[in-house]
C-alpha positions as CSV (number, residue, x, y, z in Angstrom):
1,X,39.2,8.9,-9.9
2,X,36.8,9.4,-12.9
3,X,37.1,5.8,-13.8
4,X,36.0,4.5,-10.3
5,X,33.5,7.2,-10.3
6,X,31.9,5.5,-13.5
7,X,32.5,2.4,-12.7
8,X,30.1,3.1,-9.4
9,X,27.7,4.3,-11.1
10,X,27.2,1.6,-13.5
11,X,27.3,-0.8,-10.7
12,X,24.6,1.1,-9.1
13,X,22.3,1.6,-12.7
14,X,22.7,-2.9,-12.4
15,X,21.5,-2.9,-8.9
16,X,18.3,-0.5,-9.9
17,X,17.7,-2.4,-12.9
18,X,18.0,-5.6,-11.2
19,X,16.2,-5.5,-8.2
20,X,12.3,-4.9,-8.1
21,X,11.6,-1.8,-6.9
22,X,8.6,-1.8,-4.6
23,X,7.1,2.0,-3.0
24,X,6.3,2.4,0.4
25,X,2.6,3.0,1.4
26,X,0.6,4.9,4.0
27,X,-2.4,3.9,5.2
28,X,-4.3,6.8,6.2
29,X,-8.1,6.0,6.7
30,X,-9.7,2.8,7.9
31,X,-8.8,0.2,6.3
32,X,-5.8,1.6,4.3
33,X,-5.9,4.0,1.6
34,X,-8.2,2.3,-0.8
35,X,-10.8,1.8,2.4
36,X,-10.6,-2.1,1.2
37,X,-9.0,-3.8,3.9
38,X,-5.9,-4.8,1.2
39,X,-2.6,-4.2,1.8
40,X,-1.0,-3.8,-1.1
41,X,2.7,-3.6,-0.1
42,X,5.4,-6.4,-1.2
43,X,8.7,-7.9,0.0
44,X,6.6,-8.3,3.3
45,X,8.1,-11.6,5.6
46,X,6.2,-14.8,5.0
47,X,7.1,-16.2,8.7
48,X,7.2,-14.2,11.8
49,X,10.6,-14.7,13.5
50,X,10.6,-17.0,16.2
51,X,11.1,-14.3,19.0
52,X,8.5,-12.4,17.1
53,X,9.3,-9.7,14.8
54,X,10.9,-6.3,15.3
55,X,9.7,-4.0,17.7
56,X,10.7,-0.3,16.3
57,X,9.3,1.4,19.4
58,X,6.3,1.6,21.9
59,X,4.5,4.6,22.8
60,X,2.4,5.4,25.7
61,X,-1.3,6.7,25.3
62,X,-4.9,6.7,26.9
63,X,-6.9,4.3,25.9
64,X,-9.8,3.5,22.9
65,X,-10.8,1.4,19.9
66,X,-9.3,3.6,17.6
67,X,-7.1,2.6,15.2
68,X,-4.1,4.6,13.8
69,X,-3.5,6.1,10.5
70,X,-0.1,6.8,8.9
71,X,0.5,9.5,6.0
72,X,3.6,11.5,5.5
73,X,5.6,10.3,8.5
74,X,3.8,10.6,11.2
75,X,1.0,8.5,13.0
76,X,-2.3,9.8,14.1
77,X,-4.5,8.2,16.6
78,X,-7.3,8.9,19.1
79,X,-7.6,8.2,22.8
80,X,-9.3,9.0,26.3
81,X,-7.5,10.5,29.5
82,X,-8.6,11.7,32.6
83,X,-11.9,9.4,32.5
84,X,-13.9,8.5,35.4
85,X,-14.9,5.7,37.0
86,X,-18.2,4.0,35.7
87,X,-18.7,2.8,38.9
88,X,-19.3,5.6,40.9
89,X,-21.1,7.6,37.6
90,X,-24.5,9.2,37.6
91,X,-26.6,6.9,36.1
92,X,-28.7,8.4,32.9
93,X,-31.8,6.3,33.0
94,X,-35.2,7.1,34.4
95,X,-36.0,4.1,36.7
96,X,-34.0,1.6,37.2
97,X,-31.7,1.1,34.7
98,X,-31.4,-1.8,32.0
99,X,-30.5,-5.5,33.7
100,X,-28.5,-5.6,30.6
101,X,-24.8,-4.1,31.3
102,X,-24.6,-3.9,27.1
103,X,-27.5,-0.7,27.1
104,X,-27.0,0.5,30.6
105,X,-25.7,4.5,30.2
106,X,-23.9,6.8,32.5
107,X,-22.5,10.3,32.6
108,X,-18.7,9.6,32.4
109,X,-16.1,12.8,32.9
110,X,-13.1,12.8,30.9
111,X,-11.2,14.6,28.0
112,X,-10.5,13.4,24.3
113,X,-7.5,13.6,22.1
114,X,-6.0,13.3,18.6
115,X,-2.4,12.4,19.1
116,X,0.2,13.0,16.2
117,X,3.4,11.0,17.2
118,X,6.3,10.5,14.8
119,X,6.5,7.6,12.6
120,X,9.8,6.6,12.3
121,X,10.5,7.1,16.7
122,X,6.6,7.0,18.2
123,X,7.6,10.6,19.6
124,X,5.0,12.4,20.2
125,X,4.8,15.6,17.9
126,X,2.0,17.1,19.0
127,X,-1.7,16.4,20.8
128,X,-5.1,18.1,21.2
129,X,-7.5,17.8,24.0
130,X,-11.4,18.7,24.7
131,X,-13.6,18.3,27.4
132,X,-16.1,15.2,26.8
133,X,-18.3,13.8,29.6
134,X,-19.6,10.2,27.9
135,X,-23.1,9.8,28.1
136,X,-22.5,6.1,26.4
137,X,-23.3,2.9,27.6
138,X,-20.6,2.5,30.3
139,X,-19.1,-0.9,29.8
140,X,-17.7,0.8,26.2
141,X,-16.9,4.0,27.8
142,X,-13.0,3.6,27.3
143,X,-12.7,6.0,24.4
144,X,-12.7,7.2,20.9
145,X,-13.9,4.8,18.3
146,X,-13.2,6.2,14.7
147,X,-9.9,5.9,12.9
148,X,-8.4,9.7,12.1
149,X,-8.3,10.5,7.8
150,X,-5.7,12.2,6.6
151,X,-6.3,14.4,3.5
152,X,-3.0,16.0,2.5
153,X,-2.5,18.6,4.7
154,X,-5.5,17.9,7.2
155,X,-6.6,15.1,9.5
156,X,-10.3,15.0,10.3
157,X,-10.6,13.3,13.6
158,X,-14.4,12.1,15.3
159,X,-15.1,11.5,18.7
160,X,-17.6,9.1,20.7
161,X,-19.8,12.1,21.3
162,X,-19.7,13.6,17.8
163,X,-17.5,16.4,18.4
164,X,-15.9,16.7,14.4
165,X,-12.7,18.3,14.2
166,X,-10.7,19.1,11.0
167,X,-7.1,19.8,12.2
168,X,-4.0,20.9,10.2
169,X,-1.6,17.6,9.8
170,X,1.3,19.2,10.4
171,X,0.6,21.5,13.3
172,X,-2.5,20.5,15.2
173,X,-4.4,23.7,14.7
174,X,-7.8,23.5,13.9
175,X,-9.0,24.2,10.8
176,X,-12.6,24.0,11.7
177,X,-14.9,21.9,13.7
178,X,-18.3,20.9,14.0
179,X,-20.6,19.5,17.3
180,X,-23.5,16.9,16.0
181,X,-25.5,17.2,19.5
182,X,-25.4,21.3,18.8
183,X,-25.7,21.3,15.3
184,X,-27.9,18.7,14.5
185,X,-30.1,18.0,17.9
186,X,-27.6,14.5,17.9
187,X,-29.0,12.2,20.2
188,X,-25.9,9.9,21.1
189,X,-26.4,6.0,19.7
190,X,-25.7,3.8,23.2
191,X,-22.0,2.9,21.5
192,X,-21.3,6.4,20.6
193,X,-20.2,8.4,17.1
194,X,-18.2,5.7,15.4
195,X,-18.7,5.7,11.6
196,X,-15.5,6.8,10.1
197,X,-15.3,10.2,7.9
198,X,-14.9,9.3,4.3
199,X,-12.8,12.1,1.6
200,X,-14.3,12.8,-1.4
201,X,-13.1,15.5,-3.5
202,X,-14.0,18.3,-1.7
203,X,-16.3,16.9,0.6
204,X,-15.8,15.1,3.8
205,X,-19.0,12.7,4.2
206,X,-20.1,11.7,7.9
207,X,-22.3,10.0,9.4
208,X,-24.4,12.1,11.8
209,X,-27.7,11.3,12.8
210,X,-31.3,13.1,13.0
211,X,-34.2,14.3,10.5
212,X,-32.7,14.1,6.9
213,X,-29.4,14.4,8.1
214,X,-28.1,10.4,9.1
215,X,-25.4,11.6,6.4
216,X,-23.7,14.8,5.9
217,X,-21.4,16.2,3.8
218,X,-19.3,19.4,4.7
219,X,-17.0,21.3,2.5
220,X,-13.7,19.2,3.6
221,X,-11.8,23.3,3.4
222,X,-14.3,24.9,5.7
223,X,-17.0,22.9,7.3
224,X,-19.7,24.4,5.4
225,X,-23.1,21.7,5.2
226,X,-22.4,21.1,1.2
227,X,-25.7,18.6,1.5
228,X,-27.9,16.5,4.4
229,X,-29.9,13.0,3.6
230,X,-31.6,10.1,4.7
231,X,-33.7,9.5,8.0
232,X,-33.2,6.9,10.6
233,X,-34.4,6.2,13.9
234,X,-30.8,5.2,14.6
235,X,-27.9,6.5,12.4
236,X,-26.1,3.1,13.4
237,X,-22.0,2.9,12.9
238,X,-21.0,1.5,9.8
239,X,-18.5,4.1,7.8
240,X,-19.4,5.6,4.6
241,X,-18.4,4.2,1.6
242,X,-18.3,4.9,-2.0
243,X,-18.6,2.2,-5.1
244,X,-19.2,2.8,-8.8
245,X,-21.8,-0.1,-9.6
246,X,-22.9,-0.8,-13.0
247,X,-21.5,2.5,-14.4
248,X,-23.3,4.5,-11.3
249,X,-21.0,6.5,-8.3
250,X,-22.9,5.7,-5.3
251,X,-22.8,6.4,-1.6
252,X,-24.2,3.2,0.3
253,X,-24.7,3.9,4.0
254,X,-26.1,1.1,6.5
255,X,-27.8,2.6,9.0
256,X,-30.5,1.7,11.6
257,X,-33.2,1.5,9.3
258,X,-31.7,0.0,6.3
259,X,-29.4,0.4,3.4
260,X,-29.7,3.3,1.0
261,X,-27.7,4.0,-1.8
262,X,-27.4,7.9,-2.9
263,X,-25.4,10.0,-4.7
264,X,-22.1,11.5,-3.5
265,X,-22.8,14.5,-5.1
266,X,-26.3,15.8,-4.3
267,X,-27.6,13.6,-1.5
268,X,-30.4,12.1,-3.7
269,X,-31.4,8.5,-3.3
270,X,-31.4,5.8,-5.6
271,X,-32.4,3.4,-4.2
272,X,-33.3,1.2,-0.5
273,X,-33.2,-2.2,0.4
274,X,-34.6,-3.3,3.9
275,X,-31.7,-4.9,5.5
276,X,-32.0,-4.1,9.0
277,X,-29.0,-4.3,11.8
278,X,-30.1,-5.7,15.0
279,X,-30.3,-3.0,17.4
280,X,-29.1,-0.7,14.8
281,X,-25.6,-2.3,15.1
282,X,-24.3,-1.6,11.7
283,X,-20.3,-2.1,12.3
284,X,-18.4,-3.6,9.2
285,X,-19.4,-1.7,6.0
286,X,-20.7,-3.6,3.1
287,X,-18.6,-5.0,0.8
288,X,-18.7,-5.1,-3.1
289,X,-18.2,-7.8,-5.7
290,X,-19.1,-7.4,-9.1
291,X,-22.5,-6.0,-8.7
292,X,-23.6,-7.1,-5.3
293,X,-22.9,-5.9,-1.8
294,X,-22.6,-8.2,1.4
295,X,-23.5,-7.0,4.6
296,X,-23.2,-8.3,8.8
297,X,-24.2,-7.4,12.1
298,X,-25.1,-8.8,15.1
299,X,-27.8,-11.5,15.5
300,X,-26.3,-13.5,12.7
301,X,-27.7,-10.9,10.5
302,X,-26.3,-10.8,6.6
303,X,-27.3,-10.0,3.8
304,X,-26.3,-10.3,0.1
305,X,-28.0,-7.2,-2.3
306,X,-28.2,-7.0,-6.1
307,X,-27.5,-4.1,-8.0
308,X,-29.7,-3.8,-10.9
309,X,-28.0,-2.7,-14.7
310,X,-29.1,0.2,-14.0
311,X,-27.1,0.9,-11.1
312,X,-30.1,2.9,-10.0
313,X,-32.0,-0.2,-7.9
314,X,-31.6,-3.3,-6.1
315,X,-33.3,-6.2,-4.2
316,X,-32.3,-8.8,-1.8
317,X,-30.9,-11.6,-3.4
318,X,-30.9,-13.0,-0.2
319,X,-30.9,-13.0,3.7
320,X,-28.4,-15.1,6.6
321,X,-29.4,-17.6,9.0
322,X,-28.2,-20.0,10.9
323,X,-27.6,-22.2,7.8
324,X,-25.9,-19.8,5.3
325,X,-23.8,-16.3,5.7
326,X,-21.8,-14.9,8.1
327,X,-23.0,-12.6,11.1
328,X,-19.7,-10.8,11.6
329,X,-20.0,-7.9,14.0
330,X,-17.3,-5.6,14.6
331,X,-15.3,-6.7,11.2
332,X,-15.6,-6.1,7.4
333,X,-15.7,-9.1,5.2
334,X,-13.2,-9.5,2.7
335,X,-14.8,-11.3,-0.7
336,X,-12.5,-13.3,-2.9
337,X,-13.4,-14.8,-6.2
338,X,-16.5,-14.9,-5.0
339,X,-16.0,-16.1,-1.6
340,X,-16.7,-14.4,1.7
341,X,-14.6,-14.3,4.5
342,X,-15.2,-12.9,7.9
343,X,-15.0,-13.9,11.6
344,X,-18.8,-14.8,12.8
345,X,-20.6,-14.4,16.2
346,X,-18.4,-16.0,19.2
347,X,-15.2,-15.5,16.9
348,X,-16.2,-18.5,15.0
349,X,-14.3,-17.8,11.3
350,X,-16.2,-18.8,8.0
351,X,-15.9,-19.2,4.6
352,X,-19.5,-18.5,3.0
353,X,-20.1,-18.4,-1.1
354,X,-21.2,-15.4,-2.1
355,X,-24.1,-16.3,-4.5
356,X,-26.0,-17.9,-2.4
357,X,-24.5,-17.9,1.6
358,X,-24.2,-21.7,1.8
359,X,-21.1,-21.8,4.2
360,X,-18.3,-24.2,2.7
361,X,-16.4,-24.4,6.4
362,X,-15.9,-23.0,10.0
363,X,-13.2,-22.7,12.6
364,X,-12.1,-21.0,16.0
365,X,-8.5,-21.7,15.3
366,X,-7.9,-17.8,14.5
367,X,-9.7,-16.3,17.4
368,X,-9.9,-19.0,20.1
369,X,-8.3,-22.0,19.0
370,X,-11.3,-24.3,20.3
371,X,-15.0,-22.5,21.9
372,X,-17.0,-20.0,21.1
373,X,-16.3,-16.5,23.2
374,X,-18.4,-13.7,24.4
375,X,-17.8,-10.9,21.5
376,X,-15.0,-13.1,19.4
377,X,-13.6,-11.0,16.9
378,X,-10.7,-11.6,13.7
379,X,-9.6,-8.5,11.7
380,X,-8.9,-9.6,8.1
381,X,-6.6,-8.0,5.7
382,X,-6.0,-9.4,2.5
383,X,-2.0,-9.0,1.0
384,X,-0.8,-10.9,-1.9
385,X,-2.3,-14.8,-2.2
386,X,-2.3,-15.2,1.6
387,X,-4.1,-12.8,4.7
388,X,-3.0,-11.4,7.8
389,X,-5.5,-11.9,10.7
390,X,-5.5,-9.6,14.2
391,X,-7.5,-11.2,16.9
392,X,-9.0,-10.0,20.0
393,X,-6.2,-11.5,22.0
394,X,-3.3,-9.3,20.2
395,X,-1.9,-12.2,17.7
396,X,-1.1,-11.4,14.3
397,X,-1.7,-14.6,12.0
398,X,-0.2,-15.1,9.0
399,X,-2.8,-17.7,6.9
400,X,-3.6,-18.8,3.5
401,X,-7.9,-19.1,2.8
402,X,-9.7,-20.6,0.3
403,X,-12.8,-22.5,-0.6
404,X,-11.0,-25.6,0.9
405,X,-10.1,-24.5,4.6
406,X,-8.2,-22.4,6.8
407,X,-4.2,-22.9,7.1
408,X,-2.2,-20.9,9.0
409,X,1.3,-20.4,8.1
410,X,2.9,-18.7,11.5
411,X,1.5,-16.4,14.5
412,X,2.7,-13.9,17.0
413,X,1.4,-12.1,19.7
414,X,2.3,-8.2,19.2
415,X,0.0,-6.1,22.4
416,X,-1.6,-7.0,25.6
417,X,-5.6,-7.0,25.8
418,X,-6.4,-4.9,27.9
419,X,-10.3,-4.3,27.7
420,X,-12.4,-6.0,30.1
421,X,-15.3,-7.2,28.7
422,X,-18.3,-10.2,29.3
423,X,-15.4,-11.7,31.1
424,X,-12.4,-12.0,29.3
425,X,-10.2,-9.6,28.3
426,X,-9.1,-8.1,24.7
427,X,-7.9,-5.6,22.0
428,X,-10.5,-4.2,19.8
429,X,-8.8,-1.7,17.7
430,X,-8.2,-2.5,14.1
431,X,-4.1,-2.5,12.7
432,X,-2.7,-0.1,10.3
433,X,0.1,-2.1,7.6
434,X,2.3,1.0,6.6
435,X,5.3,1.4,5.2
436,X,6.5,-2.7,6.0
437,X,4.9,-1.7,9.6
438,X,2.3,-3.0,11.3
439,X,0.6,-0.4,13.9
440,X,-1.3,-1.6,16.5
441,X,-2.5,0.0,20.4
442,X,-4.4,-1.5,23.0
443,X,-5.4,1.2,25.9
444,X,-2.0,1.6,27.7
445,X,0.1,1.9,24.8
446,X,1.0,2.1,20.8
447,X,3.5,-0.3,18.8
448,X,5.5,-0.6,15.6
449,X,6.3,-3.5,14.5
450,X,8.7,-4.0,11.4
451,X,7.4,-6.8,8.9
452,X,10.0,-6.6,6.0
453,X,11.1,-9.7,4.7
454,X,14.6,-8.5,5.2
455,X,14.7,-9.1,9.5
């Protein structure tokens, strides 16, 4: 009996020692862990299965452009019940309102939620509800737009109308909670809250909105206002992030007015370039390489800024057209080796070169296959040497990029669209890759799908 119990174990000690070992990963913020849009995973499947790839279960849920995060086994995501009709709404515009359905606002009833479901089953573990009547533009009205953070043993969760909740992960009790239009005289943007929270330290950095307060940050363990800075007409909706440039921790937000770089730890300013977002539509966050950031919005707007040594100023290096950039607008470019990559206005894909914007090629094979369409958007996630790209219209693409051209390796379609909008309809919520899982909900329901290269 001894003998065989050695003899397992050495077999087992062989097995350890010769097979790679490879952790599993959350992803519990927007755009994973890192807030870089990488997933850093390996012994993920290089072709999807020709019936698709495993479906590990489907749970139902209201609907919303939030995207799940997954920390510590379970899966936290936002949505919208009891909503009603735009149709028959109380308009919120003296006069008639806008011609244009894109900026016309009405006073929408209906209840948010944070949902914690299971990870392993999609069970629901536990939810929690408030009352909030949308006073959005109505054609967006569905829900919810931020991604939940989880921080340990707390998930700080954001709603459409800036209510800001910081909720015990395990439980759903709140911890504390803060409302933006109370607080801080928040006049709602016409697309809602949407800038997701950001962790750092003991901070929890939002975007908010106002007179020296388009970003706060709150004592992440009590809600306490730790510092307020920056003033915008518009606080716009691209998330906080953090980047140490040239030796320097900074804070870049992109709001209506421009970017600003500060620091995380007092609020004070270093410095401001004048890169403005067409009707304050600062989406995607901007993106560093080496020591410049890139930047998109609507309008074909781009930008590429230089950081100086100093890591205390910058300029323009230079500004998008037509001609040169990308004007992504609900997606984050990804840069590689100095490359930009990023789906464009009308879901029109591009390759771009950092230095100077020149585009080196453009596509619609991963959004559309062949024409431009109204709002045309691509996800991109960078794993390994190769990319993983979620379109509008619920595929999941498997492709290699490069300076030389798009190729695609193998698709699948994982969700329904379900979102009507400027005629077509489609999915608008960014993925979570966890755990060899891809996570993805449209407004009727949420999915796990397994992609370990062992199916």
């Amino acid at each position: 009996m001894h003998l065989v119990k050695y003899v397992a174990h050495v077999i087992l000690a062989c097995l350890l020692i010769s097979t790679p070992f490879t952790e599993a990963a959350d992803w519990n913020q927007w755009l994973g862990n890192a807030r870089d849009g990488i997933w850093r995973e390996s012994n993920i499947l290089t072709n999807f299965p020709e019936d698709g790839p495993k479906l590990l279960w489907k749970s139902p849920i209201g609907s919303g452009y939030s995207g799940p995060s997954i920390a510590n086994g379970k899966v936290y995501v936002m949505d919208r019940i009891q909503g009603g009709d735009p149709r028959t709404a109380k308009d919120l515009h003296d006069g008639n309102p806008p011609k244009n359905y894109n900026f016309v606002r009405k006073l929408i009833p209906g209840k948010e939620r944070l949902l914690c479901l299971e990870e392993k089953t999609g069970k629901i573990l536990w939810s929690h509800q408030w009352d909030c009547p949308y006073t959005t533009v109505a054609a967006y009205a569905i829900g919810p737009r931020v991604t939940p953070t989880v921080d340990g043993d707390r998930v700080y969760a954001l709603g459409a109308e800036g209510h800001f909740f910081c909720f015990d992960s395990q439980t759903g009790a709140i911890i504390w909670q803060r409302d933006f239009k109370d607080d801080y005289e928040l006049t709602i943007p016409e697309w809602g809250t949407a800038a997701h929270p950001l962790i750092d330290g003991d901070h929890v950095i939002s975007i908010v909105g106002g007179e020296e307060s388009t970003v706060v940050a709150f004592n992440k363990h009590t809600g306490e206002e730790i510092w307020s800075a920056l003033t915008s007409k518009q606080p716009g909706y691209c998330p906080p992030i953090i980047y140490t440039i040239n030796g320097v921790r900074q804070l870049i937000i992109w709001h209506g007015d421009g970017l600003q770089s500060i620091d995380p730890k007092t609020g004070d300013l270093f410095w401001t370039v004048d890169v403005i977002p067409t009707y304050a539509m600062s989406i995607g966050h901007p993106v560093l390489y080496e020591n410049k950031l890139y930047m998109m919005a609507w309008a074909r707007v781009s930008a590429c800024v230089e950081v100086a040594d100093s890591g205390k100023d910058a300029k323009l290096l230079w500004a998008g057209d037509t001609q040169r950039g990308i004007g992504g607008v609900f997606c984050t470019a990804v840069i590689d080796k100095g490359f930009i990559y990023a789906c464009g206005i009308g879901g029109r894909y591009t390759c771009a070169k950092l230095e100077d914007g020149t585009k080196q090629w453009t596509t619609y094979k991963p959004s559309t296959g062949q024409r431009p369409a109204a709002w045309g958007n691509v996800f991109t996630i960078k794993h390994q040497d190769r990319y993983f790209l979620a379109n509008d219209l619920g595929d999941l693409i498997i492709a290699k990029l490069s300076p030389d051209g798009y190729e695609e390796i193998s698709r699948t379609n994982l969700i329904e669209p379900t979102h009507w909008v400027a005629g077509r309809t489609l999915v608008w919520s960014h993925p979570a890759f966890a755990n060899r899982c891809v996570y993805i909900r449209n407004d009727k329901e949420i999915r796990c799908y397994y992609l370990g290269s062992d199916q």
